[in-house]
NUKE-248920 format. One line per field, with one value per residue (C-alpha): residue in one letter; x negated, y, z. Coordinates in nm, 3 decimals, padded with zeros to 5 digits, m for minus. Layout:
<pts>
rest: [A, ...]
east: [X, ...]
north: [Y, ...]
up: [Z, ...]
</pts>
This chain:
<pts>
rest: [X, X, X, X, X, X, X, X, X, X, X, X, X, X, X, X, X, X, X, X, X, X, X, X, X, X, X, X, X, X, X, X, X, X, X, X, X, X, X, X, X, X, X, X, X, X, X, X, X, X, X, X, X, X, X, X, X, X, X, X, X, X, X, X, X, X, X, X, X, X, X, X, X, X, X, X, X, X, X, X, X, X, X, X, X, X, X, X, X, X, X, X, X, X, X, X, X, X, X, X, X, X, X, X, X, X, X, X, X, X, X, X, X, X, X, X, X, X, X, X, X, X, X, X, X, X, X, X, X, X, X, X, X, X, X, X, X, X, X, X, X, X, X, X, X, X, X, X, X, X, X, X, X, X, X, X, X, X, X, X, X, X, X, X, X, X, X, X, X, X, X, X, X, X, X, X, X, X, X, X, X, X, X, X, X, X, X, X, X, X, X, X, X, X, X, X, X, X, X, X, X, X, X, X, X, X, X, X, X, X, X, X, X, X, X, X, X, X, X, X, X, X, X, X, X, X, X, X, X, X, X, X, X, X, X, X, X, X, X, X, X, X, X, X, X, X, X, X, X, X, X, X, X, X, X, X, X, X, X, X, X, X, X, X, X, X, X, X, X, X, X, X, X, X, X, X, X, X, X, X, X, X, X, X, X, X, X, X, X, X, X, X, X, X, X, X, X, X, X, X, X, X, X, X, X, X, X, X, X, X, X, X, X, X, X, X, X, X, X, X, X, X, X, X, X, X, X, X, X, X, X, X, X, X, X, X, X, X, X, X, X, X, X, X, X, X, X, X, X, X, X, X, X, X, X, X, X, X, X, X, X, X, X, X]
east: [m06.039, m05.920, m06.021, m06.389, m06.537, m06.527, m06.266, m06.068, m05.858, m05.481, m05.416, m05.576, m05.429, m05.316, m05.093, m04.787, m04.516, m04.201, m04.075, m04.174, m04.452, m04.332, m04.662, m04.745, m05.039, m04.927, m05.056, m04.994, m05.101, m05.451, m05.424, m05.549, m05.621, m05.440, m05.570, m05.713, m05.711, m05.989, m06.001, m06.223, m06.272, m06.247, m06.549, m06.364, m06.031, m05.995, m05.712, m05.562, m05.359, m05.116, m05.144, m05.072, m04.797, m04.647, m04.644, m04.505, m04.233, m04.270, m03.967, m04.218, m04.212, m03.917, m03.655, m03.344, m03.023, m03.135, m03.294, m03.506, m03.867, m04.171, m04.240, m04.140, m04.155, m04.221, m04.597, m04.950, m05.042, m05.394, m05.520, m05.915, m06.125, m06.445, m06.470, m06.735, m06.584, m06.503, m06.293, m06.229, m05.910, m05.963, m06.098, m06.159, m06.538, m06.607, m06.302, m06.458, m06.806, m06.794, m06.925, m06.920, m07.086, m07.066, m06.934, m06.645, m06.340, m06.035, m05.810, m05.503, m05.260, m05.178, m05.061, m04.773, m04.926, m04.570, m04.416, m04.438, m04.751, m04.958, m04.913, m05.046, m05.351, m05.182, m05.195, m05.177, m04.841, m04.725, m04.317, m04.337, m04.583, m04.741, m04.987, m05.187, m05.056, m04.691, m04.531, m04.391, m04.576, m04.937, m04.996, m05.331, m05.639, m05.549, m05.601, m05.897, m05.838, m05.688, m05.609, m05.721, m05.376, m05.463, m05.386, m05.585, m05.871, m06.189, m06.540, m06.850, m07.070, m07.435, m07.603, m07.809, m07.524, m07.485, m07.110, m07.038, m07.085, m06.880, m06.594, m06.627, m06.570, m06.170, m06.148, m06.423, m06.261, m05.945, m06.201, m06.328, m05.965, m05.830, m06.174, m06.122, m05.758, m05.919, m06.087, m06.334, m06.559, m06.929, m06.891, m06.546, m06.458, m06.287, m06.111, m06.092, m05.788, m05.828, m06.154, m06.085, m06.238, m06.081, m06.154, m06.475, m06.556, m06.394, m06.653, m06.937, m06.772, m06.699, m07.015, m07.166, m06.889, m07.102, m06.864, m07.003, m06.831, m06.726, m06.483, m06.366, m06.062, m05.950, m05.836, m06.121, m06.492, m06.624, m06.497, m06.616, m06.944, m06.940, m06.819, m07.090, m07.345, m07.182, m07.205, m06.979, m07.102, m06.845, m06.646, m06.283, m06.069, m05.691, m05.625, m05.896, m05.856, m05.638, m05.770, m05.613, m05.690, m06.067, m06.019, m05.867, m06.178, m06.439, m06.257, m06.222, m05.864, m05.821, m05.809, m05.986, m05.984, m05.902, m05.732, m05.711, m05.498, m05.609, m05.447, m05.108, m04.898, m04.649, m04.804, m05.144, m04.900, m04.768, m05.150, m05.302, m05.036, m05.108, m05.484, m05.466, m05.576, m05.292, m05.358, m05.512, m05.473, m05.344, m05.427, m05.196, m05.351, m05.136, m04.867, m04.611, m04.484, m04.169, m04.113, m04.238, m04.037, m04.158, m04.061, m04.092, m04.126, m04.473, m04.589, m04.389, m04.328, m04.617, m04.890, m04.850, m05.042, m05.140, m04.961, m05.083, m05.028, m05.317, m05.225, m05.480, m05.758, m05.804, m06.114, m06.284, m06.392, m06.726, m06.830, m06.793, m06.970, m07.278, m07.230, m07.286, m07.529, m07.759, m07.760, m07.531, m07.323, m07.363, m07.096, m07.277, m07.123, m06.766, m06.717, m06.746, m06.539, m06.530, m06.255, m06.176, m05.872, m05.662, m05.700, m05.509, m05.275, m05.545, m05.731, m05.364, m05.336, m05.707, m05.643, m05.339, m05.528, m05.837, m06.040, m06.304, m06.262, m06.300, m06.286, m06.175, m06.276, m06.076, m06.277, m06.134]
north: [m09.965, m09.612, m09.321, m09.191, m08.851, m08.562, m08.449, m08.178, m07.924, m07.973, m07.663, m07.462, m07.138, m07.153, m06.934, m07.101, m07.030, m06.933, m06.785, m06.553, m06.261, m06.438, m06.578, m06.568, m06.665, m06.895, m07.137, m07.565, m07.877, m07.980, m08.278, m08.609, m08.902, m09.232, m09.536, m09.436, m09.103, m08.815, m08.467, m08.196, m07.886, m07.642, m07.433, m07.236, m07.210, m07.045, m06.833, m06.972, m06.776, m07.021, m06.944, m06.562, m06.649, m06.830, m06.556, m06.330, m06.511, m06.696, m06.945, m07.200, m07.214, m07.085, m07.186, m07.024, m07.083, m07.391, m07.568, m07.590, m07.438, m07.681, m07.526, m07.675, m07.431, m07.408, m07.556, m07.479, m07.335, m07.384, m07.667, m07.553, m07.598, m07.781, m07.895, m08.108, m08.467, m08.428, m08.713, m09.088, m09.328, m09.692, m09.760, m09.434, m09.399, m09.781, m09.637, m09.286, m09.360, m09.077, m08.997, m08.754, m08.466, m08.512, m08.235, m08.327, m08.225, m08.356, m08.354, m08.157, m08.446, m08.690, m08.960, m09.206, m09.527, m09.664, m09.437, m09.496, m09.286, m09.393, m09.756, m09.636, m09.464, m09.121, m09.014, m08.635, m08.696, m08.865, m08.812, m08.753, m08.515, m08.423, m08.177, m07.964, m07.651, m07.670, m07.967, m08.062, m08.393, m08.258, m07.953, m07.730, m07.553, m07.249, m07.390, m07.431, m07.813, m07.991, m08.400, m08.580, m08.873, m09.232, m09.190, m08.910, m08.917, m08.764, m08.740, m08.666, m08.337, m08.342, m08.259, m07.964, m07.800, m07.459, m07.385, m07.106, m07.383, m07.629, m07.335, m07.396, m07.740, m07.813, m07.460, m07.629, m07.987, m07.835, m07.607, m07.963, m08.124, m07.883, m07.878, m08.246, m08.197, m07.926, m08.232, m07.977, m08.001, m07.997, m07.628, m07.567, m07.162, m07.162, m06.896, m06.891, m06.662, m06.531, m06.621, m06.587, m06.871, m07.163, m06.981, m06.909, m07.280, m07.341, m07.119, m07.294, m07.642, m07.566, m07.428, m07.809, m07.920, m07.765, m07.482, m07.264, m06.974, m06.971, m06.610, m06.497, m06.267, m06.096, m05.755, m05.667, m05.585, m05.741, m06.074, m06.021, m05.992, m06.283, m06.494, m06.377, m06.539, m06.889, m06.886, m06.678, m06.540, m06.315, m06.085, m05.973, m05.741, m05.702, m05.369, m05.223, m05.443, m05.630, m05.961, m06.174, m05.964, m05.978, m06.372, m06.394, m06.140, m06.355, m06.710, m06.556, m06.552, m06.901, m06.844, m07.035, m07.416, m07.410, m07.187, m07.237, m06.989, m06.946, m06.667, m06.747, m06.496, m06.508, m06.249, m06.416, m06.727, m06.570, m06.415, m06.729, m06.921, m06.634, m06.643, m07.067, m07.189, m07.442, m07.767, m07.584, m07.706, m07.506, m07.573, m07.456, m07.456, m07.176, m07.105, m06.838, m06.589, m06.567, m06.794, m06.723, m06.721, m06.775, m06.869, m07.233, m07.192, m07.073, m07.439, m07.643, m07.566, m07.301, m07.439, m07.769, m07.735, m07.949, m07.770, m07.956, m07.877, m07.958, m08.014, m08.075, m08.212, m08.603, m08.794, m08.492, m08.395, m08.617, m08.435, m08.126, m08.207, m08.342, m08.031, m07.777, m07.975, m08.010, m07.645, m07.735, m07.500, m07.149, m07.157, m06.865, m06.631, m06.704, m06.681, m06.286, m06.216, m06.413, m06.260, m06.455, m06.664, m06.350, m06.111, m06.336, m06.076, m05.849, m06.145, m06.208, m05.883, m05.858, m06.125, m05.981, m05.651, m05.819, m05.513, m05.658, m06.034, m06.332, m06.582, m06.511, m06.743, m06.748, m06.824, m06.997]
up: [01.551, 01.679, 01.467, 01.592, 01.626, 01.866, 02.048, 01.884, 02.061, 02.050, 01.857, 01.567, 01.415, 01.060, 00.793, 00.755, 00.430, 00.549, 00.250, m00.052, 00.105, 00.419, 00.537, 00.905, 01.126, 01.386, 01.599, 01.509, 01.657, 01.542, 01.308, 01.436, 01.221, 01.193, 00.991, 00.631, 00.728, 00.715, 00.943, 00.810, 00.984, 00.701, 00.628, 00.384, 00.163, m00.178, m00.302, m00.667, m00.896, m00.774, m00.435, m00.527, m00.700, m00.496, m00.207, m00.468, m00.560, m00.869, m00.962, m01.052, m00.605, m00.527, m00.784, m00.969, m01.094, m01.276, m00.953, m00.642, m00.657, m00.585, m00.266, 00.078, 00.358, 00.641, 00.554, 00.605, 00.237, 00.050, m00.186, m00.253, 00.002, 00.124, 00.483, 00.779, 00.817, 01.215, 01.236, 01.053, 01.103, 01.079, 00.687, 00.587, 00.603, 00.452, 00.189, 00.082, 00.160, 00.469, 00.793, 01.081, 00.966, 00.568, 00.413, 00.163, m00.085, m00.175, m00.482, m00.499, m00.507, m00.261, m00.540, m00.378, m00.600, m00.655, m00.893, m01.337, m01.359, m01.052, m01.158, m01.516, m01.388, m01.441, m01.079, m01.131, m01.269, m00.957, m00.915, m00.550, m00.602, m00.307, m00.332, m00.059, 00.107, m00.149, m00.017, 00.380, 00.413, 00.309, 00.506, 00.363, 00.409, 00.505, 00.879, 01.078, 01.035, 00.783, 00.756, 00.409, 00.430, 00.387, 00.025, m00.085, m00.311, m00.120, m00.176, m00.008, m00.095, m00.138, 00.177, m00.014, m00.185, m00.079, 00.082, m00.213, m00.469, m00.267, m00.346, m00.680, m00.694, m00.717, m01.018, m01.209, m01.182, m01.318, m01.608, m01.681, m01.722, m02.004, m02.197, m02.213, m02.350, m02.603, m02.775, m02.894, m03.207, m03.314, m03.490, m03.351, m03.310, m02.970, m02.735, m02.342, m02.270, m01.906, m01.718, m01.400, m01.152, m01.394, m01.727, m01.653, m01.613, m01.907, m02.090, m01.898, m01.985, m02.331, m02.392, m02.355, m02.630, m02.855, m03.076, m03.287, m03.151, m02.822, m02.760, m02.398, m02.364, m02.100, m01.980, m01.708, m01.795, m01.497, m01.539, m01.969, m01.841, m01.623, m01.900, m02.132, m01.824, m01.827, m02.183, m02.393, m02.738, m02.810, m02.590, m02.610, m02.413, m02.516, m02.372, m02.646, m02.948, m03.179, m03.061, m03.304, m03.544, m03.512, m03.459, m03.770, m03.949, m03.778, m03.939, m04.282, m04.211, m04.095, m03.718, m03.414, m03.412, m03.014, m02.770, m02.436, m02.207, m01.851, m01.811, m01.617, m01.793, m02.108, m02.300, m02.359, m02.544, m02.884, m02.961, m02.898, m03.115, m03.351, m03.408, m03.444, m03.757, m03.903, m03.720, m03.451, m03.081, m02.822, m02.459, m02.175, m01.829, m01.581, m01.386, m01.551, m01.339, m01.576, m01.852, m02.182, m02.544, m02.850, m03.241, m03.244, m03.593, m03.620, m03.415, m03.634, m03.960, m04.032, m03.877, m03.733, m03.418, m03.110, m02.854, m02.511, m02.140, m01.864, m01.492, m01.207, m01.249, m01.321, m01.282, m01.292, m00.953, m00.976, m01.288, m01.146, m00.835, m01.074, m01.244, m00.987, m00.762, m01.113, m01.149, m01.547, m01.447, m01.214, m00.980, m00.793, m01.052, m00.982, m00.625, m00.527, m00.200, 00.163, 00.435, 00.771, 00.763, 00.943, 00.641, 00.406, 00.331, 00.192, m00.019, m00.182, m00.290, m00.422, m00.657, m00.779, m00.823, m01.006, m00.972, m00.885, m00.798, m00.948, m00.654, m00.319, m00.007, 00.338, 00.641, 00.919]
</pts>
């Protein structure tokens, strides 16, 4: 059976990576779908951390001295988005439950299914690692059409749920991920370092873990505030205050049982480490502009802690569909800025500026 749905035109504009701030708006061939395969026309892309980070030239993308970056130009870039199903290849609606019309999402990573961790159930560790808008054989979102491959792992939106809150869904999938790794507590004191889109879920996530203390940090007011709505009781901005300091005052010295560092930048490590209680556990979830250095010493042998990376988001993108669509969590707070597709440029640089974003949608 040929793939079904209207006819699409043969070419769509898009922003293409050509290189670090090398980002262009050209015009590509429109995706068509083959068997397994999903087309969306994209209602609207988001703008990661990530995504800034690689157009300013992070080695994470772009590599060094010690090895290739993860990016691939030239490619299409973008990996959160929501789109309207406008085309299915053989198997793909009886496979993902979809239809002309449906609105739907997809996660991140394209997993191969052959490699040590796909054949384990650890997908988001896939070796090939193909993941939207980075990597040459999964272009992304930032398009006015994108194509879901046979592989990927889609799903369908709720016909009711408002486009601003299908924005939210792939951040708060990845919030939901390192809360999970936090193996938080009844009565736990626990920190959110950086809420940005993806911290701020992990306030409204952790917040249903049930701590006894649940601290936000972060250098702007505006995003403070917006923490304290999604369920924050204390607070913090490093700019002002010792913050590990007043951790360690609240804790009677001990420190915070959890820390979790949204913040993407090497500074925000060594405090967190700091205000730890001994056996604490220490949740990274970030891309580093530059690497960050530290004493190893203070981990091992005086405190012991849990020191544990997140990646992705696993498993996680039902929950935080159920989430939003049953009002657990107010993604309304988090998304603050729409630009068309064409002003990309200007939404990079607004969430490098954070003065007064949290998360930034492109519109095709």
């Amino acid at each position: 059976m040929p793939a079904y749905g209207p006819q699409l035109p043969a070419a769509m504009n898009a922003v293409v990576i050509h290189g670090p701030e090398d980002y262009r708006w050209e015009e590509r061939p429109t995706p068509q779908a083959g068997p397994g395969e999903v087309i969306i026309k994209v209602d609207h892309a988001g703008v990661c951390a990530s995504d800034m980070k690689c157009y300013f030239g992070a080695h994470h993308f772009w590599g060094d001295e010690k090895g290739p970056g993860f990016c691939q130009p030239p490619i299409v870039t973008g990996h959160e988005f929501a789109g309207e199903v406008v085309q299915l290849g053989e198997g793909a609606a009886e496979t993902y439950g979809l239809d002309i019309g449906d609105m739907a999402v997809s996660e991140q990573i394209i997993p191969c299914g052959e490699c040590r961790y796909c054949t384990t159930g650890k997908y988001w560790l896939c070796r090939k690692h193909d993941i939207y808008g980075f990597r040459q054989d999964t272009p992304g979102a930032w398009a006015e059409y994108m194509k879901f491959p046979a592989r990927a792992r889609n799903y369908k939106l709720p016909a009711d749920m408002s486009r601003a809150k299908a924005a939210a869904v792939e951040p708060l999938a990845c919030s939901i991920h390192a809360v999970q790794r936090a193996n938080i507590q009844l009565g736990d004191v626990v920190v959110v370092a950086g809420v940005g889109a993806i911290g701020l879920g992990m306030v409204a996530v952790a917040r249903m873990a049930g701590p006894s203390t649940l601290i936000a940090i972060d250098p702007k007011a505006y995003r403070l505030e917006a923490a304290k709505k999604l369920g924050a009781d204390l607070t913090m901005n490093p700019s002002e205050e010792d913050v590990v300091g007043r951790v360690l005052e609240l804790t009677d010295g001990y420190g915070c049982d959890v820390y979790i560092d949204a913040t993407g930048y090497p500074e925000s490590v060594l405090p967190g480490l700091q205000m730890l209680r001994k056996l604490g556990t220490f949740v990274e979830y970030g891309v580093f502009l530059e690497p960050a250095t530290i004493d190893w010493t203070l981990i091992g042998d005086k405190k012991e802690l849990n020191v544990l990376g997140a990646h992705l988001a696993p498993y996680t993108f039902p929950l935080a569909i159920d989430y939003i669509a049953s009002g657990k969590v107010d993604t309304s707070i988090m998304v603050t800025h729409e630009l068309p597709l064409h002003e990309y440029d200007n939404a990079l640089g607004m969430v490098r500026e954070a003065k007064e974003s949290i998360k930034v949608l492109l519109k095709p």
